[in-house]
C-alpha positions as CSV (number, residue, x, y, z in Angstrom):
1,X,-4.3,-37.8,31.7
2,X,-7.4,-37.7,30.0
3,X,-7.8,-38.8,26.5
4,X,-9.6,-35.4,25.4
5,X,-6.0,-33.3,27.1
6,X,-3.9,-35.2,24.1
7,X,-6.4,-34.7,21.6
8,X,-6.7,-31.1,22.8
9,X,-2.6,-31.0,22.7
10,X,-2.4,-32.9,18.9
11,X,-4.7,-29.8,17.7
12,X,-2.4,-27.0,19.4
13,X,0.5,-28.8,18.1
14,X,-0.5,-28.5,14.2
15,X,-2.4,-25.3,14.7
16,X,1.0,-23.8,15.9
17,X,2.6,-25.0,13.1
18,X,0.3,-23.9,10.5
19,X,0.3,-20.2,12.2
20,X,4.0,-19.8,12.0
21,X,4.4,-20.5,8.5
22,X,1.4,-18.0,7.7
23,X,3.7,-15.4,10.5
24,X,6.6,-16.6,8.5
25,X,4.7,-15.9,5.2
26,X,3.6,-12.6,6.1
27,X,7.0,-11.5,7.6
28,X,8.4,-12.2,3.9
29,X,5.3,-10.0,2.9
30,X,6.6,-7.4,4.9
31,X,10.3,-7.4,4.0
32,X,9.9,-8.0,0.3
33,X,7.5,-4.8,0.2
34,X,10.0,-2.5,1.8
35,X,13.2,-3.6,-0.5
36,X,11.1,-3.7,-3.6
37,X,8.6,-0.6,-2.9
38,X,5.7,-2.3,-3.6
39,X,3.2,-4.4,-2.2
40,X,4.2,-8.2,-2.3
41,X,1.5,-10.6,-0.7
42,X,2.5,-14.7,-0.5
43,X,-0.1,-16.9,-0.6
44,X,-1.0,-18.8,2.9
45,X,-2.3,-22.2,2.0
46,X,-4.2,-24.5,4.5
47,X,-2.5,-28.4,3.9
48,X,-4.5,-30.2,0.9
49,X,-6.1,-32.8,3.2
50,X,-7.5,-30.6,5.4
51,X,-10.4,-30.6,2.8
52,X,-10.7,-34.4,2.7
53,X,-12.3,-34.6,6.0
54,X,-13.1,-32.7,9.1
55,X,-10.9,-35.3,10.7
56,X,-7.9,-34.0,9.3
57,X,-8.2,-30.3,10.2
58,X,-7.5,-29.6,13.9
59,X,-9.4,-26.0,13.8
60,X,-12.5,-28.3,13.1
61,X,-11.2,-30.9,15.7
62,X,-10.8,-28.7,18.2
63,X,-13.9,-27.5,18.1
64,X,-15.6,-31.0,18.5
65,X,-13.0,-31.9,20.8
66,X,-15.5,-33.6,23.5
67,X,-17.7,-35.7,21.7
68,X,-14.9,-36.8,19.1
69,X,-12.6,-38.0,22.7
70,X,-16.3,-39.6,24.0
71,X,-16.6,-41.5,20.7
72,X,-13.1,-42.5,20.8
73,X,-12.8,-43.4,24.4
74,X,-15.8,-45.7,24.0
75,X,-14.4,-47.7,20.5
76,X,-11.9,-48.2,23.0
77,X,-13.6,-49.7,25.7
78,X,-15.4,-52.0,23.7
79,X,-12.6,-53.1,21.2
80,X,-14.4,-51.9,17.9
81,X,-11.6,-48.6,17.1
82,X,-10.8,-48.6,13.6
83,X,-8.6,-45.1,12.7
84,X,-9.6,-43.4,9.3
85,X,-7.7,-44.4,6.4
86,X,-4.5,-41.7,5.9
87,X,-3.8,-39.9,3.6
88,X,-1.0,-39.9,1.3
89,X,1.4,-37.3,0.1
90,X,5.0,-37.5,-1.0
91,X,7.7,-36.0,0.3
92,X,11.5,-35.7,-1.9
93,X,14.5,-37.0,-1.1
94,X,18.2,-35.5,-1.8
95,X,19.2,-38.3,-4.3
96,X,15.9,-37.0,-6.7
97,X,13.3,-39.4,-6.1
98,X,10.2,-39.0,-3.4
99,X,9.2,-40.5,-0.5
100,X,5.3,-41.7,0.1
101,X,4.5,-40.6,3.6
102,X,0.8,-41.0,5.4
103,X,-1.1,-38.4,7.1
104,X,-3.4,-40.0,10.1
105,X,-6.5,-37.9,11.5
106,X,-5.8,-35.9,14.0
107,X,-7.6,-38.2,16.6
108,X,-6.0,-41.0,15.6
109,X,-2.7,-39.2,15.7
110,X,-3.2,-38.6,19.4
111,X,-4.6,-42.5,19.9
112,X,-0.9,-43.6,17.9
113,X,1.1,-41.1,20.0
114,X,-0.4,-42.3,23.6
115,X,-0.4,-45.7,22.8
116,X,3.1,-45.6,21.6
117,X,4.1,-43.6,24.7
118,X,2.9,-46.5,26.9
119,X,4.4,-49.0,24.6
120,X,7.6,-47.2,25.2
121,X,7.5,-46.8,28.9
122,X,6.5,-50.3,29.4
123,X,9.3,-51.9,26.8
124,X,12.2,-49.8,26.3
125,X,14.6,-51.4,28.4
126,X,14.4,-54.3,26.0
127,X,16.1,-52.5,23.3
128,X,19.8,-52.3,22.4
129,X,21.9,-49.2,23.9
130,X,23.1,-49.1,20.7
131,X,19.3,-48.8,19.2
132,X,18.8,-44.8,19.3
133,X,16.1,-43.8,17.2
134,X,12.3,-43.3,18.3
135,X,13.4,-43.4,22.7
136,X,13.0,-40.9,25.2
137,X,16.5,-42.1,27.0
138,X,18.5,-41.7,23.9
139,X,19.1,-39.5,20.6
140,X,20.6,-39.0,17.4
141,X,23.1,-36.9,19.6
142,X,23.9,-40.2,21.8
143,X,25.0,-42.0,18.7
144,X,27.2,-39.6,17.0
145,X,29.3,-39.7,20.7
146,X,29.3,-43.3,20.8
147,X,30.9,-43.5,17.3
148,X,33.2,-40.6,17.6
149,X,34.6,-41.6,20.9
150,X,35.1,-45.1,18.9
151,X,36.7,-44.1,15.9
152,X,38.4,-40.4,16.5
153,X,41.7,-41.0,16.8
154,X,42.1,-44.7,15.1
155,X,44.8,-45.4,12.4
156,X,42.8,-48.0,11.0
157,X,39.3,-50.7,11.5
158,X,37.1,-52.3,9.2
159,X,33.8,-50.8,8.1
160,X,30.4,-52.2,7.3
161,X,27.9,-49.7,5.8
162,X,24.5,-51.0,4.8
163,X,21.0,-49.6,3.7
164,X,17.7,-51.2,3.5
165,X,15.6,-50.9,0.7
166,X,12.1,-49.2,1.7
167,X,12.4,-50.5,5.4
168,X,9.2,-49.0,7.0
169,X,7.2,-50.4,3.4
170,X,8.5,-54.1,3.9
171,X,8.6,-54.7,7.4
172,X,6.7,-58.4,7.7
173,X,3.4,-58.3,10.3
174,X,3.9,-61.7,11.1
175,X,7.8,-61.2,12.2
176,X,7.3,-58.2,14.1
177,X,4.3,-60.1,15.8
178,X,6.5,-63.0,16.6
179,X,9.3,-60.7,17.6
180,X,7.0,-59.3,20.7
181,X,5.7,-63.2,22.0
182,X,8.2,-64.5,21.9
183,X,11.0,-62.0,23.2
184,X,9.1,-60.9,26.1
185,X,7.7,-57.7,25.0
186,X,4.4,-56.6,26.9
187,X,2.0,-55.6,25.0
188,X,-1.8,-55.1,26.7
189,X,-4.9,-56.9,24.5
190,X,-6.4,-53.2,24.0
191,X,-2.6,-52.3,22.3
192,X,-2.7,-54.9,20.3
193,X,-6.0,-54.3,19.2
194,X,-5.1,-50.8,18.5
195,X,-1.6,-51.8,16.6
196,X,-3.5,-53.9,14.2
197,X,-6.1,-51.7,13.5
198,X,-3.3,-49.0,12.5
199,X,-1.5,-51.8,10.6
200,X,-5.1,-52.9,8.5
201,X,-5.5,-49.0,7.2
202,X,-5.0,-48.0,3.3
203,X,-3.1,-45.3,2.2
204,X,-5.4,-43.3,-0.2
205,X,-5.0,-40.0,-2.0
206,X,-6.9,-37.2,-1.1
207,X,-9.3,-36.9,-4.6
208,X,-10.8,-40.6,-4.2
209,X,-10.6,-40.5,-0.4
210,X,-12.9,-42.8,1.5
211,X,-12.2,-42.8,5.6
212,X,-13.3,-46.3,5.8
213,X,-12.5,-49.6,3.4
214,X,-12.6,-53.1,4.4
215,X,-9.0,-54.0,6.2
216,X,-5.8,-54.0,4.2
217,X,-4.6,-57.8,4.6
218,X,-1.4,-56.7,2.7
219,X,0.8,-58.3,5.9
220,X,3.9,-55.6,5.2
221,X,5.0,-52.1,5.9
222,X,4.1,-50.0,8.7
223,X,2.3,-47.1,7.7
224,X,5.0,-43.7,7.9
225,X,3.6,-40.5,9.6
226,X,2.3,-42.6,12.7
227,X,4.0,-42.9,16.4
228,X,3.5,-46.7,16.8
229,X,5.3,-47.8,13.6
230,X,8.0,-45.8,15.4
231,X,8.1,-48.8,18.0
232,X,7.2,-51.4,16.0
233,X,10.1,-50.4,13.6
234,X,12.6,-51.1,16.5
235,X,10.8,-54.2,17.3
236,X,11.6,-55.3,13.8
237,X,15.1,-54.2,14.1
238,X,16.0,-56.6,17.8
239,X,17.3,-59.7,16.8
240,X,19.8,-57.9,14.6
241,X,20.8,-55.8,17.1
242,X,20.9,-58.8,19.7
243,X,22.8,-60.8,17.1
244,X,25.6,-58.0,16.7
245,X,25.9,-57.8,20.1
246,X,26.9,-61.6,20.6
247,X,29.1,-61.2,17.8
248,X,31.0,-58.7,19.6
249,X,31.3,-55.9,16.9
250,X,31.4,-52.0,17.4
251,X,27.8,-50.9,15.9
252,X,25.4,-48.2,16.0
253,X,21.6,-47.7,14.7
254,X,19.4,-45.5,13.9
255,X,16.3,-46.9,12.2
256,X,17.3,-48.3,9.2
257,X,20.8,-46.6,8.7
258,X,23.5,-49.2,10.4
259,X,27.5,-48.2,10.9
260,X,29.1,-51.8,11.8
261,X,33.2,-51.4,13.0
262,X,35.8,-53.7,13.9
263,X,39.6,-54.4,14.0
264,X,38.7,-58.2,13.5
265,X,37.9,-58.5,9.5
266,X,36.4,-61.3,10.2
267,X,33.4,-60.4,12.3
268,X,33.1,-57.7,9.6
269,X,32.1,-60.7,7.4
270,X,29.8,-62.4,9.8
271,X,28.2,-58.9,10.8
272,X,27.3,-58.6,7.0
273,X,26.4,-62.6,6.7
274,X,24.2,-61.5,10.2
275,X,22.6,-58.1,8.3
276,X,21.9,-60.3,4.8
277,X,20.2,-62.8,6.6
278,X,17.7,-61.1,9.1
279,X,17.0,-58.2,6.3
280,X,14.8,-61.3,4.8
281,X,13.6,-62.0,7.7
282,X,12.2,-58.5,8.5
283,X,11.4,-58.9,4.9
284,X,13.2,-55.3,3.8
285,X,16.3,-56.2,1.7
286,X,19.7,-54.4,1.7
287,X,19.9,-51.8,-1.1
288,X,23.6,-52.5,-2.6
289,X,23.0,-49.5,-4.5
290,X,23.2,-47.0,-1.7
291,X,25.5,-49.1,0.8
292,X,29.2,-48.8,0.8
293,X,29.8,-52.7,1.8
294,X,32.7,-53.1,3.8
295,X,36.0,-50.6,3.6
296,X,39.3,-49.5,5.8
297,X,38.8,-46.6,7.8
298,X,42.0,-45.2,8.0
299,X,43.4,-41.7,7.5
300,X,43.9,-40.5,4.0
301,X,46.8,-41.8,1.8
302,X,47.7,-44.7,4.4
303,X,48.7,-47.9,2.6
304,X,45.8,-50.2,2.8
305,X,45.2,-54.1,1.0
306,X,41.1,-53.1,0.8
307,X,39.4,-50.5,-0.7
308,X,39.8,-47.1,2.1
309,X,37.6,-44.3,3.1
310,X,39.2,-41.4,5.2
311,X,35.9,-40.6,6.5
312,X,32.6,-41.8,7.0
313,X,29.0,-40.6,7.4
314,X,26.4,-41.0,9.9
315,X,22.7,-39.1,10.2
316,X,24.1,-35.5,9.7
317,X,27.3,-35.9,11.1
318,X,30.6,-37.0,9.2
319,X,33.9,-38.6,10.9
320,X,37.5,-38.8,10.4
321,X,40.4,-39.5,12.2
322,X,41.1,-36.0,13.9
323,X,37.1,-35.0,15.2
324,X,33.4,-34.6,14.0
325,X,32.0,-32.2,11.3
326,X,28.5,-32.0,9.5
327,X,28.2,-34.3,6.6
328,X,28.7,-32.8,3.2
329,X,24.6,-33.1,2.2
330,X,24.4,-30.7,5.9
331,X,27.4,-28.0,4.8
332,X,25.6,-27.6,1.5
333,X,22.4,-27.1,2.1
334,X,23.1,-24.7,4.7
335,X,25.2,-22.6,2.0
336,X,22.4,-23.0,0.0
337,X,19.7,-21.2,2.4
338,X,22.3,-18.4,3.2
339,X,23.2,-18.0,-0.4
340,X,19.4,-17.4,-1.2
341,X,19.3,-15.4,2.1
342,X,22.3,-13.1,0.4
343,X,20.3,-13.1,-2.8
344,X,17.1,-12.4,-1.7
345,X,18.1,-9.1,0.2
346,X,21.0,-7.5,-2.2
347,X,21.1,-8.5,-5.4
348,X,17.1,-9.9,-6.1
349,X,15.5,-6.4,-6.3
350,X,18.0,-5.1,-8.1
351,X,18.0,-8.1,-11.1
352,X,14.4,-6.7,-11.2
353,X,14.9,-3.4,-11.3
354,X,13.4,-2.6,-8.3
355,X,15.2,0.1,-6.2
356,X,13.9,1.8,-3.5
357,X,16.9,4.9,-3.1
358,X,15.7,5.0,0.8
359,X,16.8,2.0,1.6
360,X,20.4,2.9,0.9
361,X,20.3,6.3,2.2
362,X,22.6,7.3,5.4
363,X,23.8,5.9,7.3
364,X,23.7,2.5,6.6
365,X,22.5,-0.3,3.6
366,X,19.3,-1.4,5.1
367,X,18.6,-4.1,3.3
368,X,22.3,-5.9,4.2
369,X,21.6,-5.1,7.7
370,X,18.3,-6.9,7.2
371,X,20.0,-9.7,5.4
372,X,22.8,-9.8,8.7
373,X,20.1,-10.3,11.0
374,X,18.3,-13.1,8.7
375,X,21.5,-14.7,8.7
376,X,22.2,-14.1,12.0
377,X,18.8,-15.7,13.2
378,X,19.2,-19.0,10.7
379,X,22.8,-19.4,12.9
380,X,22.5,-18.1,16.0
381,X,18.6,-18.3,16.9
382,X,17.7,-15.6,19.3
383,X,21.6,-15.2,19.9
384,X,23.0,-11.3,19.3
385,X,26.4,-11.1,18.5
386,X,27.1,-9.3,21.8
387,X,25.5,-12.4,23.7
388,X,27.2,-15.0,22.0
389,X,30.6,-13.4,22.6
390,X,30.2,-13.1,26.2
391,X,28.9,-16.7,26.5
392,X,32.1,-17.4,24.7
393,X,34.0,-15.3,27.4
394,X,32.0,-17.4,30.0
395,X,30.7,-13.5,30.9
396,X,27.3,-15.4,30.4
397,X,25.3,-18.3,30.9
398,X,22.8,-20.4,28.0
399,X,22.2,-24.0,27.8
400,X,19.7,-24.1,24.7
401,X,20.4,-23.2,21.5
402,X,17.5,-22.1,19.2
403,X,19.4,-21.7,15.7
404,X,20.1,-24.3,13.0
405,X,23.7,-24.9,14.6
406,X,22.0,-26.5,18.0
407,X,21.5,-29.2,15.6
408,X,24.8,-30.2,15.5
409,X,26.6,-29.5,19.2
410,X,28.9,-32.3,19.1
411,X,30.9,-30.9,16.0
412,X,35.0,-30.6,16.8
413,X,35.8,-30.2,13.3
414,X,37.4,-26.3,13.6
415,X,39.0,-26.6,9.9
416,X,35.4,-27.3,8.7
417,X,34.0,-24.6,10.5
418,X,36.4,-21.9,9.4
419,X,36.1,-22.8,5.9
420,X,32.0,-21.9,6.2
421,X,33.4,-19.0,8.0
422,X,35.7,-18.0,4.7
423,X,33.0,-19.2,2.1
424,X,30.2,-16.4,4.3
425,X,32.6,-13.7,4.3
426,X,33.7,-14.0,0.7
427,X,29.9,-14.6,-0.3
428,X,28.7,-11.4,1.4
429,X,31.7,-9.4,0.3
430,X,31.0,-10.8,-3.5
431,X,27.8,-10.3,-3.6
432,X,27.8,-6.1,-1.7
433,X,30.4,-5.3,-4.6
434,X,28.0,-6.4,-7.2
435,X,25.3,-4.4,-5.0
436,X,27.3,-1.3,-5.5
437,X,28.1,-1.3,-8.8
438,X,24.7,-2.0,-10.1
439,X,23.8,1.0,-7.7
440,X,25.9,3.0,-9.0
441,X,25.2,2.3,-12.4
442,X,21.5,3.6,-11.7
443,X,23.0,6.7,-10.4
444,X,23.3,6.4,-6.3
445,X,26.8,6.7,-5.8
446,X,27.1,8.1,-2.5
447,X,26.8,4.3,-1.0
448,X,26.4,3.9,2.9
449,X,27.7,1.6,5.2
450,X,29.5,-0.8,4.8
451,X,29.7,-0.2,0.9
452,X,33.6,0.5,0.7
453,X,34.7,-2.2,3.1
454,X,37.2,-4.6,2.7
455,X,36.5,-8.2,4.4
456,X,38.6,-7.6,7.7
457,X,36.5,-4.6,7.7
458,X,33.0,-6.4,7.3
459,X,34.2,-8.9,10.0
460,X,33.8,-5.8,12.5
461,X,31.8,-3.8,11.1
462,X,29.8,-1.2,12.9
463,X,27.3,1.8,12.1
464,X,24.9,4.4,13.8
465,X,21.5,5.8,13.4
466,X,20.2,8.9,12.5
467,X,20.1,9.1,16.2
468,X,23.5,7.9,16.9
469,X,22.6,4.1,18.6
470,X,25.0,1.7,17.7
471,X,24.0,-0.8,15.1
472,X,26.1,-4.7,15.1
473,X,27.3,-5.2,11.7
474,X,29.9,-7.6,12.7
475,X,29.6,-10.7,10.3
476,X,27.9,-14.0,12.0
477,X,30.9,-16.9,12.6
478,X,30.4,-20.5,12.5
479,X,33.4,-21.0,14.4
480,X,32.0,-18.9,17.4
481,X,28.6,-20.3,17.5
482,X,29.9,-24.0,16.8
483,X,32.8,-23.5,19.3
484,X,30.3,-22.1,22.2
485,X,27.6,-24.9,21.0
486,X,30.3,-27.8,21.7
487,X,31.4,-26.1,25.0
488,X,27.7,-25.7,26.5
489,X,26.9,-29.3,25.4
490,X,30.4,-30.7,27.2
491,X,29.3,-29.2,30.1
492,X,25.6,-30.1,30.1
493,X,25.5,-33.0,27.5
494,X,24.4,-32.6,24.1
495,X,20.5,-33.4,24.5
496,X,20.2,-30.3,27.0
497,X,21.8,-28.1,24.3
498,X,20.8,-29.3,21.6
499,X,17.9,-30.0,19.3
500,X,15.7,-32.9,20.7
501,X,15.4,-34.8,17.1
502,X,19.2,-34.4,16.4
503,X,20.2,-33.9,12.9
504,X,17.3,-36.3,11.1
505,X,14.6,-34.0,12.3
506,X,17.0,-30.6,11.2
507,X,14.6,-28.5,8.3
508,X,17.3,-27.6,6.3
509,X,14.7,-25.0,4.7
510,X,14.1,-22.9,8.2
């Protein structure tokens, strides 16, 4: 393929993300003006380092498309590429502190991503099957089934849970270097020209940017936001993976998060001797303060002579000894969008005094139909509740999933599942009784649909048009999505139904 075709594709790529969140934006627009009245307008920023450089702004790419592949093709040829400097920009993380992350031109982005492709193609074999992050013959999704079908159903086995400390920042040059001569890893001269050439950039902020400074000699860290430190991170993390292998231990890994298991104690203690001693090599030490060290995994209240855990966590899954359920950092921020999703569409107007009495005129409550379909969409995707019931039935046939649940098809946990299904109903009945009496309190008290429901009601709720066409008011079900999500990924595998980036790449925000 042509090198302009993946430059041409790395401009599409962010263009179409930019657009949908302006749609997105202006959707908001639209609903906010119709439940409030008045005319609501968001505010549709371009990303700050667009305005560093051209370089960075794929409209302006795109249009220079030909001569920027040219220039690039021929750097190539003769040896002498050097990307831009990226950009930096942090991003948060759940436990309150901030991640840096780079930004790479847009060029250079498509240079990392093909290069890293080939690197790929060429190499991957040489990874551990228990390796899973960054490969195009494995997933997030692959891991979670290779731990569940290890530890569902166990009385009891040792645990090892370790993090590294900043383990893309630390990662030593000169060991990853070593790490592809001398384990057989081909690698072109052109590749390796390129891979240095990523790994010699400076991260620099957008108000004192400069796109070119002499090399960065700092011999750690692979710069974040770029496909080649996605390799050379798993080139980093081989002889550990090579070295629990020998040792015989139960392990999976995804990037830097490692889940070691065993029913000998012993090799517990060696895997942990193993994981102290290469994190020096790769030069990114274990953080003690995040890791859980070793523990009994055994089901709660069993006698145990170490310190227990009746469950453990893994990328957005969690595990215990009947099935798999979404991690408790997962479950919450989920309530959290629906809760604001609840908010947003019943009660927000009304804490502002803005009532528009059309919106609950007969026949039914516009606005919580509004908010049923938001919710509806955030779990479902594209899915009505009519469709989902006959795939249920097996009346229907759907293999991919578009909603937030196709991020997690390999959950089993049906207590978990109903207990969302509880917390939505009692949420959404909560929150339309505070509707109503704030409504009535401004003096519209003859309330439509479903105003005067009780929950079993609201679970099958139905009303009609003006015009007498049907409208679903049945309340969405994590148990019916989750149950028809597991089914369609036993039969197909979980990386047809599901999400390609598994649970990591899930935008608990969507």
């Amino acid at each position: 393929m042509p090198f302009e075709d993946d430059l041409l594709a790395e401009c599409r790529k962010l263009i179409l993300r930019h657009e949908r969140h302006a749609q997105e934006i202006r959707d908001d627009d639209v609903r906010r003006s119709r439940r409030t009245g008045s005319a609501h307008r968001g505010d549709v920023k371009r990303p700050d380092y667009w305005l560093a450089n051209r370089a960075f702004n794929p409209y302006a790419v795109r249009s220079s498309a030909s001569s920027i592949s040219y220039a690039i093709k021929k750097s190539l040829r003769m040896e002498t590429y050097s990307p831009y400097n990226p950009l930096s920009y942090d991003v948060p993380k759940s436990d309150g502190t901030s991640r840096t992350v780079s930004v790479f031109s847009v060029a250079d982005s498509a240079v990392s991503r093909r290069v890293y492709k080939s690197l790929l193609e060429k190499n991957q074999s040489r990874f551990s099957s228990y390796s899973y992050a960054y490969r195009s013959d494995l997933s997030a999704h692959d891991a979670i089934r290779h731990i569940s079908s290890e530890l569902t159903g166990r009385d009891r086995i040792f645990l090892a849970e370790y993090d590294f400390t900043k383990f893309f920042d630390s990662i030593s040059h000169d060991y990853v270097w070593r790490i592809i001569a001398d384990q057989g890893f081909l690698i072109s001269p052109l590749e390796k020209h390129v891979l240095n050439s990523f790994l010699d950039t400076t991260l620099q902020s957008r108000d004192a940017y400069c796109h070119r400074t002499p090399p960065d000699a700092r011999g750690a860290g692979l710069p974040q936001g770029t496909s080649i430190s996605l390799f050379l991170a798993n080139v980093a993390a081989w002889e550990l993976d090579r070295t629990l292998e020998r040792l015989g231990v139960g392990f999976a890994r995804y990037a830097d998060d490692t889940l070691i298991w065993s029913n000998d104690y012993s090799l517990i203690c060696k895997s942990v001797d193993t994981l102290s001693n290469l994190s020096q090599k790769i030069g990114a030490d274990l953080n003690f303060k995040k890791s859980h060290g070793i523990s009994i995994f055994a089901p709660e209240g069993t006698p145990v002579e170490l310190k227990s855990k009746p469950r453990v966590e893994f990328v957005g899954y969690k595990f215990d000894n009947t099935g798999t359920g979404m991690r408790a950092s997962v479950v919450s921020r989920i309530k959290r969008r629906i809760s604001f999703l609840i908010w947003a569409n019943l009660l927000e107007p009304l804490a502002k005094g803005q009532i528009v009495p059309g919106r609950v005129a007969p026949s039914v409550d516009r606005d919580y139909l509004v908010m049923l379909l938001q919710i509806r969409r955030y779990l479902y995707g594209n899915l009505s509740e009519s469709k989902l019931r006959r795939l249920n039935s097996g009346r229907a046939r759907r293999i991919h999933f578009p909603g937030v649940m196709s991020y997690f098809p390999l959950v089993t946990d049906l207590a978990q599942l109903k207990e969302l299904d509880g917390w939505l109903l009692h949420t959404i009945s909560t929150s339309l009784n505070k509707r109503g009496r704030i409504l009535k309190s401004k003096g519209i008290v003859d309330l439509p649909v479903p105003h005067g429901l009780d929950g079993d009601q609201l679970l099958k709720a139905f009303a009609r048009t003006s015009r007498g066409m049907r409208i679903d008011l049945r309340i969405p079900s994590f148990v019916r999505i989750g149950t028809c999500i597991n089914a369609a990924a036993n039969a197909h595998g979980p990386n047809a139904v599901g999400r390609a980036g598994g649970p990591l790449h899930y935008d608990y925000g969507m």
